[in-house]
VOBADO-677706 format. One line per 10 residues: their letters; for each residue y, x, z of N, C-alpha, C, CB. Coordinates in nm, 3 decimals, padded with zeros to 5 digits, always signed. Atoms other than C-alpha are relative to their C-alpha. Glycine has a CB too. Example, Ala and Ser with C-alpha at 12.3 -4.5 7.8 and 13.67 -1.06 7.14 Angstrom:
<recs>
AS> -00.119 +00.089 +00.000 -00.450 +01.230 +00.780 +00.120 +00.090 +00.000 +00.003 -00.099 +00.125 ~ -00.119 -00.082 -00.006 -00.106 +01.367 +00.714 +00.109 -00.077 +00.073 +00.046 +00.041 -00.142
</recs>
This chain:
<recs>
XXXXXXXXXX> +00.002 +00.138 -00.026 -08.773 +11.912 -15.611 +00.016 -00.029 +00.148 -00.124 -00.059 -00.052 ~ -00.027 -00.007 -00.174 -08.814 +11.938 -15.241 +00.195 +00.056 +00.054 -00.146 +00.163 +00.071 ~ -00.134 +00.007 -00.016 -08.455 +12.059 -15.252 +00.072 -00.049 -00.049 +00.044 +00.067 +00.000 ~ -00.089 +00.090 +00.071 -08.298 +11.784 -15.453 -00.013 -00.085 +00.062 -00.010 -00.032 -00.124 ~ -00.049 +00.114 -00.164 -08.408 +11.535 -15.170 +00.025 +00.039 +00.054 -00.058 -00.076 +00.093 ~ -00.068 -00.022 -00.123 -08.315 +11.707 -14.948 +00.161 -00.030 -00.023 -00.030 +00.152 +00.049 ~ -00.146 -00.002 -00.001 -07.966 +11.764 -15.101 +00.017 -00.176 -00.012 +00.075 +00.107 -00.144 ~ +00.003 +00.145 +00.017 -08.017 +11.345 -15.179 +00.025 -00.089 +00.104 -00.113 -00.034 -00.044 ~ +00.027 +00.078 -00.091 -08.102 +11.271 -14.866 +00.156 +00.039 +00.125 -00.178 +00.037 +00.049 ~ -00.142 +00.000 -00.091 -07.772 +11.481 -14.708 +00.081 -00.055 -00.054 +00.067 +00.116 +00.035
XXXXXXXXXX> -00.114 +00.067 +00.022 -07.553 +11.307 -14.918 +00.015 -00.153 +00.016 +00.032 +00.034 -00.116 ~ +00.015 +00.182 -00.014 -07.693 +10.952 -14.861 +00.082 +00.006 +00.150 -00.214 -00.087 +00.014 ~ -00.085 +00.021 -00.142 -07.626 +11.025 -14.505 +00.161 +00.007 +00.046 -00.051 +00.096 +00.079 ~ -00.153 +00.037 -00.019 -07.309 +11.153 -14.537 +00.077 -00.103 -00.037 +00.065 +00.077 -00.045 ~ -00.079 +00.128 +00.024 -07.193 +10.872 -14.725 -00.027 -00.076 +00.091 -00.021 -00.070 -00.118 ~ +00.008 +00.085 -00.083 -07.343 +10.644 -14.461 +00.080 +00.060 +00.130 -00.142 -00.035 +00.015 ~ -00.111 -00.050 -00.127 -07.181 +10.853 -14.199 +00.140 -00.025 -00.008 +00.003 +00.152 +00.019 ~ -00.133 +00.035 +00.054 -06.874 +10.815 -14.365 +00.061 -00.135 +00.013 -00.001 +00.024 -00.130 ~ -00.017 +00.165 +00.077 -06.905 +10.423 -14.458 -00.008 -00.015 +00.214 -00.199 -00.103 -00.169 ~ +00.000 -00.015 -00.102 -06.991 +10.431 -14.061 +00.164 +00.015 +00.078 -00.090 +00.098 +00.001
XXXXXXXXXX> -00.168 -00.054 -00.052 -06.655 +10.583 -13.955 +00.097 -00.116 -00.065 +00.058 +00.186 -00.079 ~ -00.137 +00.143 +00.064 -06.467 +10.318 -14.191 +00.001 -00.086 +00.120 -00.055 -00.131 -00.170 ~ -00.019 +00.121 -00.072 -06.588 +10.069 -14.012 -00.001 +00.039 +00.152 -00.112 -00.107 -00.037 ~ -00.067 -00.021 -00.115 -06.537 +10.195 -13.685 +00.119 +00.029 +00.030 -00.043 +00.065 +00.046 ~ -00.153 -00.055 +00.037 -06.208 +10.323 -13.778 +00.061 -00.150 +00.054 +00.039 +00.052 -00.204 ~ -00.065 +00.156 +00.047 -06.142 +09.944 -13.886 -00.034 -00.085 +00.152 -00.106 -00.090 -00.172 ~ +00.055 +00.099 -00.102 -06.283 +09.774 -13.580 +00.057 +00.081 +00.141 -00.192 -00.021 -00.011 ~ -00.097 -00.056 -00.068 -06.108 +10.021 -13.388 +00.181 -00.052 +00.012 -00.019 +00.125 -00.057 ~ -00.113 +00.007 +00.046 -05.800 +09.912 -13.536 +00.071 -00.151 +00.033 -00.016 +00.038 -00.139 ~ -00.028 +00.142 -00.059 -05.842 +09.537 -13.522 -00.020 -00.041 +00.187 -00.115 -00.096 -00.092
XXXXXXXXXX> -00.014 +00.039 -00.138 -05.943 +09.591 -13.131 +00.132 +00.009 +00.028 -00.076 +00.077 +00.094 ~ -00.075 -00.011 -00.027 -05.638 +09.749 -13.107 +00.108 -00.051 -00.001 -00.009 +00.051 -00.014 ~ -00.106 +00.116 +00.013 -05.432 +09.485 -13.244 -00.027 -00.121 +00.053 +00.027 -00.033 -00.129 ~ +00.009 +00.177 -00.079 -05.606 +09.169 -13.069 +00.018 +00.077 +00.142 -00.196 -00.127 -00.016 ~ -00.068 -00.054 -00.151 -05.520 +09.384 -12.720 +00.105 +00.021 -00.016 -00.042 +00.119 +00.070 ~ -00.138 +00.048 -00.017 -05.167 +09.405 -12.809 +00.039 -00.142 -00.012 +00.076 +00.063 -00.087 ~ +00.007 +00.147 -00.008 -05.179 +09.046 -12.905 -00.028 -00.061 +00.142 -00.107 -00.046 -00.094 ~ +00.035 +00.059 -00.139 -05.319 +08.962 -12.561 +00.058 +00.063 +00.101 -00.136 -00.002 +00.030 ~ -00.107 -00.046 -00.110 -05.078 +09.220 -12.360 +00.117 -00.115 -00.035 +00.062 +00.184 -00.021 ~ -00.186 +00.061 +00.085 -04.797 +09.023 -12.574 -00.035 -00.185 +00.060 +00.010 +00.017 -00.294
XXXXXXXXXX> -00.018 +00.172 -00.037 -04.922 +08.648 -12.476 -00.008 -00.029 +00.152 -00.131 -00.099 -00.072 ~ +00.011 -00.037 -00.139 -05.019 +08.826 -12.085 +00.131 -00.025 +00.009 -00.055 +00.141 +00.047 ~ -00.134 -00.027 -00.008 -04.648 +08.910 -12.073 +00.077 -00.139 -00.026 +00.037 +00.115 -00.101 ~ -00.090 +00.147 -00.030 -04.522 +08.550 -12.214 -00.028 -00.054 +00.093 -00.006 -00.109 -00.086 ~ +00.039 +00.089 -00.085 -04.745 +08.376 -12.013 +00.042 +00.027 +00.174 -00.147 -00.004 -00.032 ~ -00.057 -00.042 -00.065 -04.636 +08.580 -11.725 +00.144 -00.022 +00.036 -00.028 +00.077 -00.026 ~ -00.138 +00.051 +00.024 -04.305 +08.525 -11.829 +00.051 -00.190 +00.040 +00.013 +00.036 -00.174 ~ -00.022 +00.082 -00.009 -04.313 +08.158 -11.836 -00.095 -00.073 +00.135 +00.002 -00.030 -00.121 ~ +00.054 +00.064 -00.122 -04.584 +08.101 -11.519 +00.062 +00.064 +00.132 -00.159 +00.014 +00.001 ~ -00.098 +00.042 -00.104 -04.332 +08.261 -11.333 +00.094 -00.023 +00.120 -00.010 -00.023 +00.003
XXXXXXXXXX> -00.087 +00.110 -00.076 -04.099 +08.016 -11.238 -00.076 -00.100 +00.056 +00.100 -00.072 -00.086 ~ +00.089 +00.091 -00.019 -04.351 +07.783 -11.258 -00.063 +00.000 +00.135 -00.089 +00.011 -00.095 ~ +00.124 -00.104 -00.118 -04.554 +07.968 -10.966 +00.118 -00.022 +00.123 -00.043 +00.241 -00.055 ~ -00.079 -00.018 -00.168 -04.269 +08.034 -10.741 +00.080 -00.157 +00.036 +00.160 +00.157 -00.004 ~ -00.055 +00.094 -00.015 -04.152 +07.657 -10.805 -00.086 -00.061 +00.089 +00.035 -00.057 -00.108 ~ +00.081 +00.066 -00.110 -04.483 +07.537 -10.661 +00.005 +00.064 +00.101 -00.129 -00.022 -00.021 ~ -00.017 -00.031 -00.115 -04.474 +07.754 -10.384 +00.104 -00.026 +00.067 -00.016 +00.095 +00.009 ~ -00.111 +00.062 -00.085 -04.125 +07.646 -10.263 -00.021 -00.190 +00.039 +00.155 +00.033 -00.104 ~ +00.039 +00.156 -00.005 -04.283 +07.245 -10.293 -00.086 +00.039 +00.110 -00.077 -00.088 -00.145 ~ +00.067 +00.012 -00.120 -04.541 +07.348 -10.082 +00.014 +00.060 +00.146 -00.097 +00.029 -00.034
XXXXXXXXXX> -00.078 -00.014 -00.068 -04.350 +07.546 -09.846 +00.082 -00.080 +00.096 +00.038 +00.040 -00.056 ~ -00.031 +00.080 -00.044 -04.168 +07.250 -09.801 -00.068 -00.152 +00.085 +00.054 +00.003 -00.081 ~ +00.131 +00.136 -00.018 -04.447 +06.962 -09.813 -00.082 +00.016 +00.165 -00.164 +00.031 -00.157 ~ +00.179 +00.010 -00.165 -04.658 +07.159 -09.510 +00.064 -00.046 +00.108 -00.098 +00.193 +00.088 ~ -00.074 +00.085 -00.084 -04.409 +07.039 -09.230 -00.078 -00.153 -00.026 +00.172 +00.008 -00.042 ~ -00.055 +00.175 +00.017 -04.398 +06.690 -09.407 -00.179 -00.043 +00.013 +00.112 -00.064 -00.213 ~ +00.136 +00.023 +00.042 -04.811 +06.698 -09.492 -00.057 +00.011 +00.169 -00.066 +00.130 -00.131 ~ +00.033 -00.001 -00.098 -04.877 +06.835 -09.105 +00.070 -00.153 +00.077 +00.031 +00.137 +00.042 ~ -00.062 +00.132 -00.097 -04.634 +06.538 -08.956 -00.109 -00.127 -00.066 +00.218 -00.045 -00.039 ~ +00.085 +00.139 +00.039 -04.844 +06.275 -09.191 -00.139 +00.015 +00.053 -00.012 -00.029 -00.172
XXXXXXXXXX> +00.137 +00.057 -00.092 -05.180 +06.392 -09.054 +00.004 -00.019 +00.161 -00.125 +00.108 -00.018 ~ -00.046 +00.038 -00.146 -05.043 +06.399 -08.670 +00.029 -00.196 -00.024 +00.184 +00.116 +00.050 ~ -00.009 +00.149 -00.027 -04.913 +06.033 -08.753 -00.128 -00.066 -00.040 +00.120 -00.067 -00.077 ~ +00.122 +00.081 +00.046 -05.237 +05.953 -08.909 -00.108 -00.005 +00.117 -00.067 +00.069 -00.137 ~ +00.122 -00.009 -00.100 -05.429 +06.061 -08.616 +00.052 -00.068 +00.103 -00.052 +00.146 +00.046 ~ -00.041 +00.084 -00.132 -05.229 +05.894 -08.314 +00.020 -00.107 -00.102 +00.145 +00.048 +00.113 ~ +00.022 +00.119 +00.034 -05.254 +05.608 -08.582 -00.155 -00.048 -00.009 +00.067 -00.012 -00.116 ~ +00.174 -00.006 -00.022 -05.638 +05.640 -08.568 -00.034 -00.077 +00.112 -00.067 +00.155 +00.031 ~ +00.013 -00.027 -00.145 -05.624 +05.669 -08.213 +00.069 -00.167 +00.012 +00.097 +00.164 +00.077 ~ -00.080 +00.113 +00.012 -05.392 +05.379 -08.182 -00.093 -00.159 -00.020 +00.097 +00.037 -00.130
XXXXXXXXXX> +00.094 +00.109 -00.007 -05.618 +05.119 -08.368 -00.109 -00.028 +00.052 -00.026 -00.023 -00.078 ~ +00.136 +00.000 -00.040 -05.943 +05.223 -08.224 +00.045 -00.063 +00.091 -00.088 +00.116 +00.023 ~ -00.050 +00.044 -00.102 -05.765 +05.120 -07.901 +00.046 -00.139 -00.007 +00.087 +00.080 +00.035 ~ -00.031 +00.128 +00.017 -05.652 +04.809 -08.041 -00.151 -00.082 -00.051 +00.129 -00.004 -00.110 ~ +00.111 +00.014 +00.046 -05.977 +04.743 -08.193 -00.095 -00.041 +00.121 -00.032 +00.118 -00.073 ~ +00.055 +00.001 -00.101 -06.120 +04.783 -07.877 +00.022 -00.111 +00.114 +00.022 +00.110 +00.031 ~ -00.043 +00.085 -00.113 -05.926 +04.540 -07.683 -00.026 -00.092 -00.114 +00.155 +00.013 +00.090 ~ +00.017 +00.132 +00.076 -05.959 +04.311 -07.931 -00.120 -00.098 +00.009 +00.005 +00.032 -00.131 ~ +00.158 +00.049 -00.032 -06.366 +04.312 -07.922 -00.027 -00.057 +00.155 -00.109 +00.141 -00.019 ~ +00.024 +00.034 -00.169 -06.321 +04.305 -07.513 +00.059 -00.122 -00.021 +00.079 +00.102 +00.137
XXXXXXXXXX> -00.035 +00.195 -00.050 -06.126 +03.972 -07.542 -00.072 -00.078 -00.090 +00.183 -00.072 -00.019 ~ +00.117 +00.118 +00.054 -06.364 +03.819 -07.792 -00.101 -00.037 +00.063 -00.066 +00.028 -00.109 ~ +00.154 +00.064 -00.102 -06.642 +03.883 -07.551 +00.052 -00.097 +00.088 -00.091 +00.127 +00.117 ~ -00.083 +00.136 -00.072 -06.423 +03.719 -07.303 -00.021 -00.153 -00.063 +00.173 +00.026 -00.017 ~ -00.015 +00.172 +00.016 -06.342 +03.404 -07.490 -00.131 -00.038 -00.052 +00.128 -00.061 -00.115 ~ +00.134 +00.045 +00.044 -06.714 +03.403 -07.626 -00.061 -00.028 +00.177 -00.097 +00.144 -00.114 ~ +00.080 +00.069 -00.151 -06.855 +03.413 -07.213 +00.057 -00.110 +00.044 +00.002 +00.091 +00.137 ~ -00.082 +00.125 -00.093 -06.583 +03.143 -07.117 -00.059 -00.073 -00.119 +00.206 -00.008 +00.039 ~ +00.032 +00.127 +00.071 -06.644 +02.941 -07.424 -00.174 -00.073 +00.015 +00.034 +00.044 -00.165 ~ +00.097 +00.014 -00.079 -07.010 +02.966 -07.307 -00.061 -00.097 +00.152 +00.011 +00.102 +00.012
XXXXXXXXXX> -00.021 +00.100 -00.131 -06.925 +02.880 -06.925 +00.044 -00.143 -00.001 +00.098 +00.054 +00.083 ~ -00.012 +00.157 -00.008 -06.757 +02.573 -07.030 -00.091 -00.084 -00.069 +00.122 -00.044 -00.048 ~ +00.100 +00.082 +00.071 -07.010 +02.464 -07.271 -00.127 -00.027 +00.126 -00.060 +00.094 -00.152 ~ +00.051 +00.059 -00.113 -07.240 +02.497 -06.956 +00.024 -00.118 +00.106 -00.001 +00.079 +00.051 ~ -00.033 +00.102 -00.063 -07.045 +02.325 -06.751 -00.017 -00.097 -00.056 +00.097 -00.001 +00.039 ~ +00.068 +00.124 +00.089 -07.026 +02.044 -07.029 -00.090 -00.028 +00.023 -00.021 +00.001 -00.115 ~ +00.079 +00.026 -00.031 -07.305 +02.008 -07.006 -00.077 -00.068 +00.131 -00.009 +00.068 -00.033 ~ +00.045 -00.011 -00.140 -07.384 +01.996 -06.662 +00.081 -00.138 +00.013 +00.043 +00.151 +00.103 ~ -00.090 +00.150 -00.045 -07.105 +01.679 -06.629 -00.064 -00.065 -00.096 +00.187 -00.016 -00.013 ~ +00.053 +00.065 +00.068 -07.282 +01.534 -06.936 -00.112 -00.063 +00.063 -00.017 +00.061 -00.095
XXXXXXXXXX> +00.146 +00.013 -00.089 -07.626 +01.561 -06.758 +00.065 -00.110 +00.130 -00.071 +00.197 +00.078 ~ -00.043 +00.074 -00.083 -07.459 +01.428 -06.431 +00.072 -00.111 -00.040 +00.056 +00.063 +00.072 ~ -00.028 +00.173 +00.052 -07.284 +01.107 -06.600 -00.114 -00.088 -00.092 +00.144 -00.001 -00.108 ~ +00.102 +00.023 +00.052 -07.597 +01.068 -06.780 -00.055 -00.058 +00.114 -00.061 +00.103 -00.065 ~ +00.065 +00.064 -00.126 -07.765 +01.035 -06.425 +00.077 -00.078 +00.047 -00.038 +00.079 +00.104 ~ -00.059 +00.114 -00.152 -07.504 +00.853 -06.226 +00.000 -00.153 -00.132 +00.257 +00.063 +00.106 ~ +00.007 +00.110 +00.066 -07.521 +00.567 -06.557 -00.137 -00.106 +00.017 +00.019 +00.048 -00.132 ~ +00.127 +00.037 +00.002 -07.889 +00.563 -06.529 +00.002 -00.114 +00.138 -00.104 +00.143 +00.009 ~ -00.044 +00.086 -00.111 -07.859 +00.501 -06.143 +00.076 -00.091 +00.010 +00.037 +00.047 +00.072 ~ -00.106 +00.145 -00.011 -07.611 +00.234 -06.196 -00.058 -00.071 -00.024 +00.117 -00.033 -00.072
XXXXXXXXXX> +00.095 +00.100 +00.043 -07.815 +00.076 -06.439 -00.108 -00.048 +00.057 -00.042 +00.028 -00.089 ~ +00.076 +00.044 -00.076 -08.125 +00.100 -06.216 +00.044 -00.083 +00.095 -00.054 +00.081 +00.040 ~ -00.051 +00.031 -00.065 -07.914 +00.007 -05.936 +00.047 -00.192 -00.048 +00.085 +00.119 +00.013 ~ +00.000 +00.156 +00.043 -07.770 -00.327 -06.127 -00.134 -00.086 -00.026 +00.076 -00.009 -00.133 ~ +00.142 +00.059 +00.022 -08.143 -00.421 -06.232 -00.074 -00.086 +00.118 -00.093 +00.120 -00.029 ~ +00.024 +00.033 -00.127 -08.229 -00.429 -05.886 +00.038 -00.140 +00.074 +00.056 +00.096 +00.059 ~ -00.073 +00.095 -00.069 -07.980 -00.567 -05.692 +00.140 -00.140 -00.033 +00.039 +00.092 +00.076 ~ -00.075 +00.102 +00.103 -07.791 -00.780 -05.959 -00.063 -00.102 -00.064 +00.053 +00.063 -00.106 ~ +00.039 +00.090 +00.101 -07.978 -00.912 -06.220 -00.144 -00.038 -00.002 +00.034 +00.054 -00.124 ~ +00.104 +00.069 -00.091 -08.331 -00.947 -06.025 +00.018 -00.138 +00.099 -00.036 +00.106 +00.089
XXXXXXXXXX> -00.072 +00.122 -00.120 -08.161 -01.191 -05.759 +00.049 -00.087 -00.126 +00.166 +00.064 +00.136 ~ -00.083 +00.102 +00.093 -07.983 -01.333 -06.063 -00.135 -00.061 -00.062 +00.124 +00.078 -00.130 ~ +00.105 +00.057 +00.031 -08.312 -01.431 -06.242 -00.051 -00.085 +00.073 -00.072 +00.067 -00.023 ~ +00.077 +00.108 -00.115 -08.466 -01.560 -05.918 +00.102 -00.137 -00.025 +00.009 +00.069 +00.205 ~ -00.089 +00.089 -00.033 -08.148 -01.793 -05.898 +00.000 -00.055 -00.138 +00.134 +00.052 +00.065 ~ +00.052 +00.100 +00.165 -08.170 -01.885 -06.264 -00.092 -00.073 +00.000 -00.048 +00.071 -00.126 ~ +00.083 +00.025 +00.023 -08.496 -01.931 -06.227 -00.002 -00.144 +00.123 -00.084 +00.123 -00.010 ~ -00.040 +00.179 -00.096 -08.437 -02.198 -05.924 +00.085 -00.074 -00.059 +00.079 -00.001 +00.157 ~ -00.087 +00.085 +00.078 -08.183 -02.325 -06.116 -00.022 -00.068 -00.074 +00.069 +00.037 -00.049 ~ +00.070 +00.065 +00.120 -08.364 -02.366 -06.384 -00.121 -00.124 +00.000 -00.060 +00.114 -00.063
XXXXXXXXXX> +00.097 +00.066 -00.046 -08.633 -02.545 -06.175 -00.001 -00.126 +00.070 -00.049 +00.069 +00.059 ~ -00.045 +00.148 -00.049 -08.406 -02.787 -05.984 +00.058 -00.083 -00.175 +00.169 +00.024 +00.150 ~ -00.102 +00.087 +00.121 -08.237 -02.889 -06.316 -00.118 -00.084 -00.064 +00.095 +00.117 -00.142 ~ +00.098 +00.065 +00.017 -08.576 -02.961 -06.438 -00.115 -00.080 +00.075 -00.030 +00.060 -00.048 ~ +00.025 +00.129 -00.101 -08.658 -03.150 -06.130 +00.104 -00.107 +00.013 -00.016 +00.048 +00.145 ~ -00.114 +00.133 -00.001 -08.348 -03.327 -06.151 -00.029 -00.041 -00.111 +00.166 +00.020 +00.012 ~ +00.010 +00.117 +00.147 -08.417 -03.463 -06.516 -00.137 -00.005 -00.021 +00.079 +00.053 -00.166 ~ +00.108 +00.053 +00.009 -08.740 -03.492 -06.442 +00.003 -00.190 +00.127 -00.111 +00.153 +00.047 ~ -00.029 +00.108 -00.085 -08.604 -03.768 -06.155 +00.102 -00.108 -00.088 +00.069 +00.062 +00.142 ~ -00.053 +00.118 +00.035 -08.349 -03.894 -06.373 -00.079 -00.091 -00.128 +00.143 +00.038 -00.034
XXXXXXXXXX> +00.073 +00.096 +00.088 -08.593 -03.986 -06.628 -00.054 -00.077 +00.001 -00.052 +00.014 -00.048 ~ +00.117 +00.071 -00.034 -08.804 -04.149 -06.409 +00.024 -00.123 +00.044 -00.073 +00.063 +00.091 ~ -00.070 +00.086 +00.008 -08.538 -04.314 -06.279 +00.040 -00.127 -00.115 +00.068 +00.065 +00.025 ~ -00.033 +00.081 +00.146 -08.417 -04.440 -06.627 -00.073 -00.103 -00.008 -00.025 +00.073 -00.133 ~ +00.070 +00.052 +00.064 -08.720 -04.537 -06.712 -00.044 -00.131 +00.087 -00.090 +00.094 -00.042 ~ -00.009 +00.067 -00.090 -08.778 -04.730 -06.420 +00.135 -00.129 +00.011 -00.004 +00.101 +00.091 ~ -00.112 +00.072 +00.021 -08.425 -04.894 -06.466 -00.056 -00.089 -00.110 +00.129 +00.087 -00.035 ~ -00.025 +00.091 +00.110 -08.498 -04.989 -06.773 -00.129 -00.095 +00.013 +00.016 +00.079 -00.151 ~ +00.131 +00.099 -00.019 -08.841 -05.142 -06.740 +00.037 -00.140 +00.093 -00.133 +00.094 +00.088 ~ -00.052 +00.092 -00.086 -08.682 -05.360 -06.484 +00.116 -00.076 -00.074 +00.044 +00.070 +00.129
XXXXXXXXXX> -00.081 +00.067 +00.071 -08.373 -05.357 -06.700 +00.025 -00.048 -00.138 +00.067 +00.044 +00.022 ~ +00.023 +00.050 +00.159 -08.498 -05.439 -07.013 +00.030 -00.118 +00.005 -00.139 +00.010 -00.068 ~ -00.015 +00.121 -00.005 -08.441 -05.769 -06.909 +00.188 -00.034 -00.010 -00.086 -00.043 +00.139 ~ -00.146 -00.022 -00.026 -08.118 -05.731 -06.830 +00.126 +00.043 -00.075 -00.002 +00.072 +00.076 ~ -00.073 -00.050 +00.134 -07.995 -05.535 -07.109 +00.014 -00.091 -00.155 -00.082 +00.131 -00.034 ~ +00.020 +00.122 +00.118 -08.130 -05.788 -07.364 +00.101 -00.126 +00.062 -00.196 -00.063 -00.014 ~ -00.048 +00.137 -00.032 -07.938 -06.054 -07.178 +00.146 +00.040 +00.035 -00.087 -00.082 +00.127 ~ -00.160 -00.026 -00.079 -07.608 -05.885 -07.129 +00.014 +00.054 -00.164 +00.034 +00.145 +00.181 ~ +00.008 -00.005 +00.142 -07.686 -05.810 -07.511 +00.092 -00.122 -00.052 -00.156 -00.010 -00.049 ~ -00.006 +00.140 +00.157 -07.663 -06.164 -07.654 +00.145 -00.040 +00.080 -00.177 -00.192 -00.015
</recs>
C-alpha cells in the first residue's frame, strides 16, 4: 500500500508536470506571437512616423530663424512701448502740474477781482453814495421847508383870499 501511493502520487505529479509544460508551452507560444505582432506594428509605425518625423523637423528647421526674428521683434517691441509708455506718463504729469498752476493762478485773479470789487464797492459807499444821502437828505429837507412855506403861504392867501375867490366866483 505504501507503494501504490507512492506510485499514485508519481503519476499525479507527472501528469501535473506535464499539464504544466502545456501550458507553458502554450503561453510560450502566444508570447511569441503578440511579440511578432508588436515587431510587425513597431516596423509599420516606424514605417509611417518616418516621414512624418523628418517632415516636422524640416518645419522646425525652418520656423527657428522665423520664431528667433519674432521674439527679437517682440522684444525691441517691448522695449519700444515701455519707452512710449513712459513719455506718455511724463507728459501727463506735465499737463496735470500746469493744469494745477493755472487753476492756482485762477484763482489767485478770482481772489484779486473779488478784492478790487469789494474795494470799489467800499470805495463808492464812502465817497459816492454817503455825500449822496447827505444831499438827498438836504434836499429832502429844503423841499419840505419849501412846502412847508408854500402852505403857509396858501393858506394865508386864502384866508385873506377867501374873500376874493368867492367874489371872483359869482
Amino acid at each position: 500500500m505504501d507503494n501504490t501511493i507512492i506510485t499514485i502520487f508519481v503519476v499525479v505529479a507527472a501528469v501535473a508536470i506535464v499539464v504544466q509544460m502545456g501550458i507553458l508551452l502554450a503561453l510560450y507560444k502566444a508570447l511569441r506571437r503578440t511579440s511578432e505582432r508588436m515587431e510587425g506594428i513597431a516596423g509599420r509605425l516606424e514605417q509611417q512616423a518616418t516621414p512624418v518625423l523628418a517632415t516636422a523637423a524640416a518645419i522646425l528647421d525652418d520656423a527657428r530663424p522665423k520664431i528667433a526674428e519674432i521674439t527679437t521683434n517682440l522684444a525691441e517691441t517691448s522695449a519700444s512701448v515701455r519707452t512710449h509708455v513712459t513719455q506718455v506718463g511724463d507728459a501727463a504729469t506735465e499737463i496735470v502740474e500746469r493744469a494745477r498752476m493755472q487753476a492756482a493762478r485762477l484763482d489767485e485773479f478770482v481772489s484779486n477781482a473779488a478784492h478790487k470789487v469789494e474795494a470799489t464797492s467800499e470805495l463808492l459807499q464812502n465817497k459816492v453814495f454817503s455825500p449822496m444821502r447827505r444831499v438827498r437828505s438836504i434836499v429832502t429837507a429844503l423841499n419840505a421847508g419849501l412846502s412847508f412855506f408854500k402852505a403857509n403861504r396858501a393858506q394865508r392867501k386864502r384866508s385873506s383870499g377867501e374873500v376874493e375867490d368867492e367874489e371872483m366866483f359869482i
